[in-house]
Backbone as CSV, one residue per row, in Angstrom:
resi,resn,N_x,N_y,N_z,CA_x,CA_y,CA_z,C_x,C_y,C_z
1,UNK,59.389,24.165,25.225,59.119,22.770,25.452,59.844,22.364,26.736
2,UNK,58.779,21.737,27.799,59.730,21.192,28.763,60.449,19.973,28.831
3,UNK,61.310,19.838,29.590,61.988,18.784,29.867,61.839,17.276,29.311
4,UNK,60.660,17.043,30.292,60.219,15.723,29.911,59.387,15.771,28.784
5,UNK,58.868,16.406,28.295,58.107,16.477,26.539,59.600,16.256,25.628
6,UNK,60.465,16.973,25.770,61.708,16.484,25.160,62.310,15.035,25.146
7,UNK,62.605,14.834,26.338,62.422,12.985,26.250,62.057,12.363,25.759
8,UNK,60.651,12.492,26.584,59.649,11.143,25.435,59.731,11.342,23.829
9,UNK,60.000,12.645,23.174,60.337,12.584,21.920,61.514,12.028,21.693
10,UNK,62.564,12.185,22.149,63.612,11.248,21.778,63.841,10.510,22.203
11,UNK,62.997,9.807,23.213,62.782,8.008,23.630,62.063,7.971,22.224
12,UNK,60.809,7.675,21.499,60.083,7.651,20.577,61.008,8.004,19.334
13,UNK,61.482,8.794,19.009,62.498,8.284,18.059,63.344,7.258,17.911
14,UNK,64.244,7.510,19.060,64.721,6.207,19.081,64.412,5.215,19.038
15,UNK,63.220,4.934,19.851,62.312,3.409,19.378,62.302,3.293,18.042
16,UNK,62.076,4.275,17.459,61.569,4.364,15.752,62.414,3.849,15.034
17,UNK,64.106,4.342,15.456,65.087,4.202,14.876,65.322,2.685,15.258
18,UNK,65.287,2.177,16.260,65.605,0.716,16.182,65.265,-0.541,15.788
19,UNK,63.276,0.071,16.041,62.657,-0.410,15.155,62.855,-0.684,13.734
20,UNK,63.321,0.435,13.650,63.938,0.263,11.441,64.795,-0.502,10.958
21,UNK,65.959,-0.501,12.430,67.043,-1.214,12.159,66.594,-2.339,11.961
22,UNK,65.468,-3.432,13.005,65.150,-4.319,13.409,64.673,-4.899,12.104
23,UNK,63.702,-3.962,11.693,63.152,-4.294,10.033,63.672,-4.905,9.249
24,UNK,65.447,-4.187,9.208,65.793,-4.192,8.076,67.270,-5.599,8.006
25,UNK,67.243,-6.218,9.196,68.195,-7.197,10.170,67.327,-7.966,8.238
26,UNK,68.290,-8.877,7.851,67.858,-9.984,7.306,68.440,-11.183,7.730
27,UNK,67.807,-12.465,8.347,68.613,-13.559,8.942,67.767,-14.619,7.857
28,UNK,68.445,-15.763,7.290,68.247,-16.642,6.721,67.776,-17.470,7.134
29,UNK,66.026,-18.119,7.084,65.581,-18.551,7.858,66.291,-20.321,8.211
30,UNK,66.107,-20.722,9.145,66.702,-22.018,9.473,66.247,-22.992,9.137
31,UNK,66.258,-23.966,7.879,65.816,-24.904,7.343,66.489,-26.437,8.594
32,UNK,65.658,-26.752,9.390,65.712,-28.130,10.016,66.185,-29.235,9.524
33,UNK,65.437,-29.398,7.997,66.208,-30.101,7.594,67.359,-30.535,6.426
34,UNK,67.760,-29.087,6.673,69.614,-29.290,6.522,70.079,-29.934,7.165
35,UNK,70.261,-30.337,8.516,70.635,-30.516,9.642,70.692,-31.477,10.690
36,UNK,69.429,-32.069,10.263,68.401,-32.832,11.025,68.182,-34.149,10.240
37,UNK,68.462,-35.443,10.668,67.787,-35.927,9.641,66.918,-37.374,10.389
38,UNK,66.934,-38.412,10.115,66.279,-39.696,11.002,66.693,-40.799,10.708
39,UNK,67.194,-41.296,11.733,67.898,-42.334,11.842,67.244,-43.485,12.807
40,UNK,66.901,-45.079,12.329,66.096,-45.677,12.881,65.263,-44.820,13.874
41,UNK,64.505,-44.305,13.000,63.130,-43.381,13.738,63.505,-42.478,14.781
42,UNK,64.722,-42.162,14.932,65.237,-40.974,16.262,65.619,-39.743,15.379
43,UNK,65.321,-38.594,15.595,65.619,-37.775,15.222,67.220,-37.070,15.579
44,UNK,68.405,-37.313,14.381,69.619,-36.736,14.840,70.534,-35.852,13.960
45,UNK,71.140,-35.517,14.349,72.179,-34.094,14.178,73.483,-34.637,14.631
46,UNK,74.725,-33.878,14.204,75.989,-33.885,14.532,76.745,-32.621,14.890
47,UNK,77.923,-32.690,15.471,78.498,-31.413,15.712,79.034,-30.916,14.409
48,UNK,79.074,-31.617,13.531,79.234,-30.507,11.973,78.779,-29.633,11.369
49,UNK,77.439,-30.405,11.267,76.403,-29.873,10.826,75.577,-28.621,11.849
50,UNK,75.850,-28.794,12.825,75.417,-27.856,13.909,76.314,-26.333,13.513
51,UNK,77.938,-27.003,13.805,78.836,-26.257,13.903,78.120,-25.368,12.294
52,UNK,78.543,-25.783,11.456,78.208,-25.180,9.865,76.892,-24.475,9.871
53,UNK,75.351,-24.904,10.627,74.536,-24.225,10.229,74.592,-23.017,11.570
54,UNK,74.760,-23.053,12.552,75.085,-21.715,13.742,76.413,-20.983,13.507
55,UNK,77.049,-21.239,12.097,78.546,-20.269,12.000,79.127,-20.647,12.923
56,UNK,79.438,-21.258,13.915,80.521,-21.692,14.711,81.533,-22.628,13.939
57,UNK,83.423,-22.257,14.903,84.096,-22.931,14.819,83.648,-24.812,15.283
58,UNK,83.823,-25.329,14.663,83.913,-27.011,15.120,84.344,-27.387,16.976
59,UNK,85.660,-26.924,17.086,86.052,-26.817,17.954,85.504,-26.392,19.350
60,UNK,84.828,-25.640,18.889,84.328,-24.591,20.173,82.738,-25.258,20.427
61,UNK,82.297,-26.032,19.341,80.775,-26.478,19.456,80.870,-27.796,19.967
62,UNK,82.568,-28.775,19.639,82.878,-30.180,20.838,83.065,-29.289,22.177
63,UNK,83.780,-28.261,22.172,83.896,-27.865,23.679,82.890,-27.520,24.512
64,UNK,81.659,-27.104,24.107,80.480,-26.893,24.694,79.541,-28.398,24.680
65,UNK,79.818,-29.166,23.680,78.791,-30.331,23.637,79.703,-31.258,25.142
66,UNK,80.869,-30.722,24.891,81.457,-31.961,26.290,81.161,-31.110,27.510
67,UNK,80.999,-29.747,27.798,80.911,-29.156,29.145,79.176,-29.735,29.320
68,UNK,78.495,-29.672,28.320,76.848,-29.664,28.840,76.809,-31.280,28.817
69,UNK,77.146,-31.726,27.921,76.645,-33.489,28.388,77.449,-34.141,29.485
70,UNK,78.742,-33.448,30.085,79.347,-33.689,31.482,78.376,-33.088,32.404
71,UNK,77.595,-31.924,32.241,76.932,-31.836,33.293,75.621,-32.304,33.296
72,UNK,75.422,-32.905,32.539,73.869,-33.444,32.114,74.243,-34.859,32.605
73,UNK,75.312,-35.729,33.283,75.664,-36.696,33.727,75.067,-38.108,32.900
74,UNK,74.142,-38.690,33.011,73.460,-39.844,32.997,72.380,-39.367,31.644
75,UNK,71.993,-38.305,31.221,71.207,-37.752,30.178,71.997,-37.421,29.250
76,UNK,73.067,-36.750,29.624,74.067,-36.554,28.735,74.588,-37.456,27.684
77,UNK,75.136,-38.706,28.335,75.466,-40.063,28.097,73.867,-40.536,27.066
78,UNK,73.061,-40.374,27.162,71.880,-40.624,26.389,71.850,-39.673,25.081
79,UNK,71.903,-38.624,25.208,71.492,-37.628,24.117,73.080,-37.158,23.194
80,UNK,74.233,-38.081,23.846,75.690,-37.555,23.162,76.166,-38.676,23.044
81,UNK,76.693,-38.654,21.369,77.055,-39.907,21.224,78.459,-39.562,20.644
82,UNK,79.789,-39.468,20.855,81.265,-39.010,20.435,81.839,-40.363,19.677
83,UNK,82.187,-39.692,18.216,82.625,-40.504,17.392,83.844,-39.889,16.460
84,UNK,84.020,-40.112,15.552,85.187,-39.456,14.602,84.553,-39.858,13.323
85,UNK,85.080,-38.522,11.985,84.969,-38.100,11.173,86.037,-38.512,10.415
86,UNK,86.288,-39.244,9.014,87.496,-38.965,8.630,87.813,-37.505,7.660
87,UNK,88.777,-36.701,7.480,88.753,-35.292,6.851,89.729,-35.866,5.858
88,UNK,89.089,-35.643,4.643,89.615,-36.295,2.919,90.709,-34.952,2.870
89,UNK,90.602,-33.826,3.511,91.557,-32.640,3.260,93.284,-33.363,3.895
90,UNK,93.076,-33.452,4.838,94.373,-34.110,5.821,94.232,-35.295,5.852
91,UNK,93.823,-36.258,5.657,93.774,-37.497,5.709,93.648,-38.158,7.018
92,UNK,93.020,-37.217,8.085,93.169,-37.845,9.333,91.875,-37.853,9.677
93,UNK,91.724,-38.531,11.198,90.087,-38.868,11.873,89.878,-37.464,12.684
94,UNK,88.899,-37.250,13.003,89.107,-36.443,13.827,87.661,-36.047,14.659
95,UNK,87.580,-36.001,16.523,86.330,-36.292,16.931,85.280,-35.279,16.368
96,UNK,83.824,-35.894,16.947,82.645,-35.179,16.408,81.536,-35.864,17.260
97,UNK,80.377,-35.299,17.636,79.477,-36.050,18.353,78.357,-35.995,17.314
98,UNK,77.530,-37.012,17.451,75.810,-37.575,17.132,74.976,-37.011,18.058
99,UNK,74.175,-36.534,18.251,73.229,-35.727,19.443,71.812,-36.247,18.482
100,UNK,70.736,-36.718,19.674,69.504,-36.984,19.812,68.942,-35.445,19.238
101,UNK,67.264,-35.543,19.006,67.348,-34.434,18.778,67.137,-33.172,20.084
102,UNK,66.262,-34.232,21.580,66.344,-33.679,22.863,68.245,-32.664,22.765
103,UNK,69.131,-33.905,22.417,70.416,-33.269,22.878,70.978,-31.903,22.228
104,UNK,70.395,-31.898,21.019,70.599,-30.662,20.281,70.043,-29.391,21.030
105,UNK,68.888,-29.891,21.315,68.068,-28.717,22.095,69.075,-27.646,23.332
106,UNK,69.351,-29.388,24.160,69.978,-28.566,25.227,71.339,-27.603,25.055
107,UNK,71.639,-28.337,23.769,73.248,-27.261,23.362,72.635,-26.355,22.549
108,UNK,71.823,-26.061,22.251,71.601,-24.703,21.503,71.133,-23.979,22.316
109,UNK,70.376,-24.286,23.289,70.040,-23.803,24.475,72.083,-22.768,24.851
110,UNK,72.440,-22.654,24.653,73.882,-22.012,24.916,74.295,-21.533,24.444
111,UNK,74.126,-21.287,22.415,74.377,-21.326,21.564,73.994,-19.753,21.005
112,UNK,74.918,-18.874,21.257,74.321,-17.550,20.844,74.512,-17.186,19.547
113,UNK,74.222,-15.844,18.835,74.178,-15.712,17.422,72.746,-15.749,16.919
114,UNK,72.746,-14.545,16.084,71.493,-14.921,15.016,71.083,-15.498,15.069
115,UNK,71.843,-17.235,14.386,71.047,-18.328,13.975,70.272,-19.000,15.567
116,UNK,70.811,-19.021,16.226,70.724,-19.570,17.832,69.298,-19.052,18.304
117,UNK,69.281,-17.491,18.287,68.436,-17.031,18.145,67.109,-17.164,17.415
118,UNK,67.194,-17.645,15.873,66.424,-17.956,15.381,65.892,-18.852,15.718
119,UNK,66.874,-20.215,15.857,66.453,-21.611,16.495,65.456,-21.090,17.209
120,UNK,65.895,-20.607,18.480,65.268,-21.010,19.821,63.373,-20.375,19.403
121,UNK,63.568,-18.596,18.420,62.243,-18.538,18.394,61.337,-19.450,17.524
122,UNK,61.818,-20.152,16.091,61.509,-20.845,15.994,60.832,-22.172,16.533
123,UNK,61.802,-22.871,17.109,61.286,-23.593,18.064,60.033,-23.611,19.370
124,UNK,59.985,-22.271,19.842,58.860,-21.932,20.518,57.832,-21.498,19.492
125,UNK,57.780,-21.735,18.262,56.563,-21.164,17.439,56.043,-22.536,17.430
126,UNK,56.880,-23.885,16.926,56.984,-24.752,16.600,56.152,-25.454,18.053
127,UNK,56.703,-25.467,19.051,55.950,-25.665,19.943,54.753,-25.090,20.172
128,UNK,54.329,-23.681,20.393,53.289,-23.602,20.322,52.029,-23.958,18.970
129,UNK,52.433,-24.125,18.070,51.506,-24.765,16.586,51.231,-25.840,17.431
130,UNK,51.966,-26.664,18.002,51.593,-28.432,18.441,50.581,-28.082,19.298
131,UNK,51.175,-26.817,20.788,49.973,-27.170,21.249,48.948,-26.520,21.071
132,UNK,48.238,-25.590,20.123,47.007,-25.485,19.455,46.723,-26.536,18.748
133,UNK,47.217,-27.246,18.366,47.012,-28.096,17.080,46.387,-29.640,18.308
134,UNK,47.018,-29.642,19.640,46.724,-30.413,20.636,45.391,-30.060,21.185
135,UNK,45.186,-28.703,21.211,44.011,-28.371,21.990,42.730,-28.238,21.137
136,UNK,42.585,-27.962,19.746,42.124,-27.724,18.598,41.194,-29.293,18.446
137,UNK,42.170,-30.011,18.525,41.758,-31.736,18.446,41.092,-32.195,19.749
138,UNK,41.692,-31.738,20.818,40.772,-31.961,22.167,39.326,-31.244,22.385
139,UNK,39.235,-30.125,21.432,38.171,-29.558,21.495,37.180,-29.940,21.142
140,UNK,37.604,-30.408,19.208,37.225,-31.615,18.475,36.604,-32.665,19.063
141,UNK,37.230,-33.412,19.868,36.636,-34.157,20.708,35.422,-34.054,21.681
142,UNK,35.502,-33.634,22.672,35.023,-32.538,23.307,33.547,-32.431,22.628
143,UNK,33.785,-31.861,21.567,32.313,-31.506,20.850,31.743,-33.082,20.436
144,UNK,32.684,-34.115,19.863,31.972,-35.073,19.488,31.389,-35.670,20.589
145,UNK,32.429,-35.602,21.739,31.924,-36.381,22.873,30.365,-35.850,23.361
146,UNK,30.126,-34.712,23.322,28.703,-34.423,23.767,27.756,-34.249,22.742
147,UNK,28.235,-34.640,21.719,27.582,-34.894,20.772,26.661,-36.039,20.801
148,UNK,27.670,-37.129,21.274,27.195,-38.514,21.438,26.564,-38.399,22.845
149,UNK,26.681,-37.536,23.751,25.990,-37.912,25.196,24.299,-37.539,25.123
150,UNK,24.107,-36.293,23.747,23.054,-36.194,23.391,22.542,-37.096,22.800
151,UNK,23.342,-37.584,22.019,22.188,-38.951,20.976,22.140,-39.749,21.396
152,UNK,22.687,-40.061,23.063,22.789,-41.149,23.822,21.652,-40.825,25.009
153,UNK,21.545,-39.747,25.179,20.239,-39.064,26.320,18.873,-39.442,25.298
154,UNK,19.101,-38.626,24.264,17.917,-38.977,23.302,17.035,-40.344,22.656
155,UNK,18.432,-41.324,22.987,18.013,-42.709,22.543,17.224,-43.208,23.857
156,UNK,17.739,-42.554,24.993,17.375,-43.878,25.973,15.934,-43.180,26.260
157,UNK,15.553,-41.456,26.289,14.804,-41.171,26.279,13.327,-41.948,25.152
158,UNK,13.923,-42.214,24.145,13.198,-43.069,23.011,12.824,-44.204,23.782
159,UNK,13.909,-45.167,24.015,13.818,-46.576,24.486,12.791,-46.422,25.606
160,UNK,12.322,-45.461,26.506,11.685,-45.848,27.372,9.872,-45.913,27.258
161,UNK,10.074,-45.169,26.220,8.209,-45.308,25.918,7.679,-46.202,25.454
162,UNK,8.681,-47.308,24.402,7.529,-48.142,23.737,8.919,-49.436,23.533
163,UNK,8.208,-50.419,23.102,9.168,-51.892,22.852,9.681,-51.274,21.509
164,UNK,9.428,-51.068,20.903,9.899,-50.701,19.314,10.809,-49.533,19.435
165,UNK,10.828,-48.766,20.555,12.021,-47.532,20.933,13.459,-48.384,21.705
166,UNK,12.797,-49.241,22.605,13.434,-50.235,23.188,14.638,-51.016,22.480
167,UNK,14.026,-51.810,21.379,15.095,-52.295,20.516,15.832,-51.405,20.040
168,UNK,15.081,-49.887,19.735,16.199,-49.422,19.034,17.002,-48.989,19.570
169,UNK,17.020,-48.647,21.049,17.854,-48.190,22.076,19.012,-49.321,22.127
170,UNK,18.530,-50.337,21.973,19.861,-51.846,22.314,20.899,-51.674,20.825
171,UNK,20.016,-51.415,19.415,20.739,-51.278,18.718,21.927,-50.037,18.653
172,UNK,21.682,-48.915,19.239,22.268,-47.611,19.394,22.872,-47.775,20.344
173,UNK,22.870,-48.144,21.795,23.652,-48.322,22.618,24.882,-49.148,22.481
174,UNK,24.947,-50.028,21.251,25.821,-50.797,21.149,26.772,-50.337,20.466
175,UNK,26.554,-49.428,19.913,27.123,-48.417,19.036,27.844,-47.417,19.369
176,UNK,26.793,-46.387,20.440,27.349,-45.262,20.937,28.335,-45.347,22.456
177,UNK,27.793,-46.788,23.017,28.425,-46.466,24.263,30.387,-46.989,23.888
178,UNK,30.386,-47.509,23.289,32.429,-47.443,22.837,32.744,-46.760,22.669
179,UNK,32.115,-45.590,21.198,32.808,-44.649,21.003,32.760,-43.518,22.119
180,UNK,32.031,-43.964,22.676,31.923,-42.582,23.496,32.689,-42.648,24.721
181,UNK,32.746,-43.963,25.255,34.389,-43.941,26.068,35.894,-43.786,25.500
182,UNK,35.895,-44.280,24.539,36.969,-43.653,23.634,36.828,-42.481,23.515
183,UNK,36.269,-41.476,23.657,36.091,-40.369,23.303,36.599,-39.541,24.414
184,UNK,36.010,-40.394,25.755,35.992,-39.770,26.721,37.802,-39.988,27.658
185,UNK,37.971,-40.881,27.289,39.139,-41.296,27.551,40.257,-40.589,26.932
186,UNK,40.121,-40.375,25.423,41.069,-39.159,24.915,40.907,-37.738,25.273
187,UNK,39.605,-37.391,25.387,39.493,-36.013,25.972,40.274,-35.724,26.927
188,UNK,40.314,-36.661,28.200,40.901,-36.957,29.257,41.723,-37.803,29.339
189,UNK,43.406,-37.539,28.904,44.265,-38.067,28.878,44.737,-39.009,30.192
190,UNK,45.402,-40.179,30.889,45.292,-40.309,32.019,46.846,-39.806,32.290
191,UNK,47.307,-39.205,33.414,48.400,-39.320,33.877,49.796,-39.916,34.699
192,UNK,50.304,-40.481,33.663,50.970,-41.633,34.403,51.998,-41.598,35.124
């Protein structure tokens, strides 16, 4: 056996072997809302609850929430809100931040580990469902919209041969031509 036939067999094992490992990794999937909850309609989180569901020390998850919302300047100040906790163990206060749910993003965005990991693929699954679920409905549209441009070609085609197609064209036009700018208007979002 030459050389490189030897290799690729034990590149290919090894894939095999890591692959197995990979299999056999069990991570607990990340329930959101442990974590997460809503507050006058904003979606928010704290550094506790962060800290507790990514296994991090407390400490180390204020020290990263103050390096990224210092450099996030003016956004930062929006998405970090620093408050205190009282701890029934010691009887003392002690700080903690409120984060938007944008602000969570950007600190997990930093946030390594399993769970971090999980987040983030999660989150890109999560994002992509929306936008199928965005394009799925635009399509939706889409189809109704030429749906109606046919029964709207077809009516006026009617209306033009006889008075009795005529009326019915005024009655149908009154009908089809709203929805069908609505239609057309959502298909085609405007950009502002």
């Amino acid at each position: 056996m030459n050389d490189r036939v030897s290799e690729e067999l034990l590149a290919a094992a090894a894939k095999q072997c890591v692959d197995e490992v990979i299999h056999e990794i069990k991570v607990q999937p990340l329930n959101f809302l442990d974590f997460i909850s809503a507050v006058d309609g904003r979606l928010v989180t704290d550094s506790l609850k962060v800290a507790a569901v990514h296994g991090k020390r407390h400490d180390d998850v204020l020290r990263l929430i103050r390096k990224r919302a210092k450099d996030a300047g003016g956004w930062g100040l929006r998405n970090f809100a620093e408050g205190v906790y009282f701890d029934p163990r010691n009887q003392q206060n002690h700080p903690m931040f409120t984060m938007t749910k944008d602000g969570y993003q950007f600190l997990v965005a930093k946030l390594s580990g399993a769970k971090a990991v999980e987040h983030q693929i999660a989150y890109i699954e999560a994002f992509n469902a929306m936008a199928e679920y965005v394009k799925n409905q635009r399509d939706g549209l889409r189809f109704r919209c030429m749906e109606l441009e046919l029964e709207d070609k077809d009516s006026k085609r009617r209306g033009s041969h006889h008075a009795k197609g005529l009326n019915q064209r005024k009655r149908e036009k009154r009908v089809i031509d709203p929805e069908l700018a609505e239609l057309k208007e959502k298909v085609q979002p405007k950009l502002v």
